[in-house]
N, C-alpha and C positions, 0 to 999 in steps of 0.2 A: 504494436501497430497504432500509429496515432493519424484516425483517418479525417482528423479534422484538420490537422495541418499538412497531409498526404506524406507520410514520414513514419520509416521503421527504426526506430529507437533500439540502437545496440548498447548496451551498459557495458564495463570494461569486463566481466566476469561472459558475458557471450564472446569475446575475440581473443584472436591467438596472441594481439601485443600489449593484453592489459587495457586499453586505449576503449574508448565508446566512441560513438560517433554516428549520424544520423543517414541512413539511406534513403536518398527520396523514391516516391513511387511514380510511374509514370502515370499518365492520365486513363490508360486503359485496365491498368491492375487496381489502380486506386476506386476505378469505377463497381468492377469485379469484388473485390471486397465491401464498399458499398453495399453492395447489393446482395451480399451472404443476410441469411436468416441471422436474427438475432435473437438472445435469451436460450442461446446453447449452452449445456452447459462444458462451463469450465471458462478459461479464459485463451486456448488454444484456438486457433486461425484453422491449424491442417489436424484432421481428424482421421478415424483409420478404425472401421467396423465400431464406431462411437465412443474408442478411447485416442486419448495422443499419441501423437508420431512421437515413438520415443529420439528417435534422431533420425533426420533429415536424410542424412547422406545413407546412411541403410535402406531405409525407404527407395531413396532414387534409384539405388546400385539394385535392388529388388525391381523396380520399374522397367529399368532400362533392359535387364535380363529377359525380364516377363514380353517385354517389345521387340522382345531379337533385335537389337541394337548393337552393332560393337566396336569397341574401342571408342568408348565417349565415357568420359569423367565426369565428376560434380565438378571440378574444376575448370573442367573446359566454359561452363556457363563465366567464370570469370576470364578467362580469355577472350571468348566472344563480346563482353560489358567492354572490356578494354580498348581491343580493335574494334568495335563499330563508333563505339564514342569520340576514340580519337581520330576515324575515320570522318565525322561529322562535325569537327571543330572542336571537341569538347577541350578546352585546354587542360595540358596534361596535371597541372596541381588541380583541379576539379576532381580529374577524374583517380588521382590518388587519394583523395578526402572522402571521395565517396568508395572507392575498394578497402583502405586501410591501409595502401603501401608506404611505408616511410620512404622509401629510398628510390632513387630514380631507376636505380638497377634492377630492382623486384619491380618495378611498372613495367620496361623494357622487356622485362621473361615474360610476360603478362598480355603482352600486344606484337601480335602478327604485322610487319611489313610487306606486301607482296608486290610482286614486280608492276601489278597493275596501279598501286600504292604509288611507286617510286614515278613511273610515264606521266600520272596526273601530276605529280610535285612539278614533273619538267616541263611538263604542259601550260602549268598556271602562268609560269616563271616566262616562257617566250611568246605569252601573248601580252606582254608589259611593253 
C-alpha cells in the first residue's frame, strides 16, 4: 500500500495473469488507512487476533457466514467496482487497468446492464 501516492501496488506474483499493476484508492479508504495506528508490527494492513490474514478470501467467506449473509461472493465486490464505474462514466479501458481484465469479454462478465441502464442510454440520446 503506497499511501503517499494513494496506490495499492500489485506485483505480478499477487495476480492471476502474471501481470502488476496499480489499484488506486479512493479518497475515503485512502483517508482510513491514513489513519490506522502506526509501528504495528509486521508490515500487514488486515490483522486478525494480532497475526495476518492468512488469505483474504477465507476471511471474507468466514464473515459473511458469521453476518448471515447469503449468496454473495468475494467476487461479486468485483462485479459491483465494474457496474458502478461504468455506470458513472469511468471509460471502459480505465476500468480494465484498474481490475486486470485483458479482454473486453472478461470486463463484459464483469459488469451488469439493467433495464434501468438501457432507458438512461435512450433518455440521453432523445434529449439531443
Amino acid at each position: 500500500v503506497d499511501l503517499k501516492e494513494g496506490f495499492i501496488r500489485l506485483t505480478h506474483r499477487d495476480t492471476k495473469t502474471d501481470d502488476g499493476r496499480l489499484v488506486p484508492l479512493n479518497k475515503e479508504i485512502l483517508k482510513m488507512l491514513q489513519d490506522m495506528p502506526r509501528g504495528l508490527p509486521g508490515a500487514r494492513v488486515f490483522t486478525y487476533q494480532g497475526r495476518g490474514v492468512a488469505e483474504m478470501k477465507r476471511s471474507f467467506v468466514s464473515a459473511v457466514r458469521w453476518a448471515g449473509i447469503e449468496d454473495f461472493t468475494f467476487h461479486d465486490f468485483r462485479h459491483t467496482f465494474n457496474t458502478n464505474a461504468y455506470r458513472n462514466g469511468v471509460p471502459i479501458p480505465t476500468i480494465m487497468a484498474i481490475t486486470g481484465h485483458k479482454s473486453l469479454s472478461m470486463f463484459k462478465r464483469y459488469t451488469t446492464i439493467s433495464p434501468q441502464d438501457l432507458k438512461e442510454a435512450v433518455s440521453k440520446i432523445s434529449h439531443r
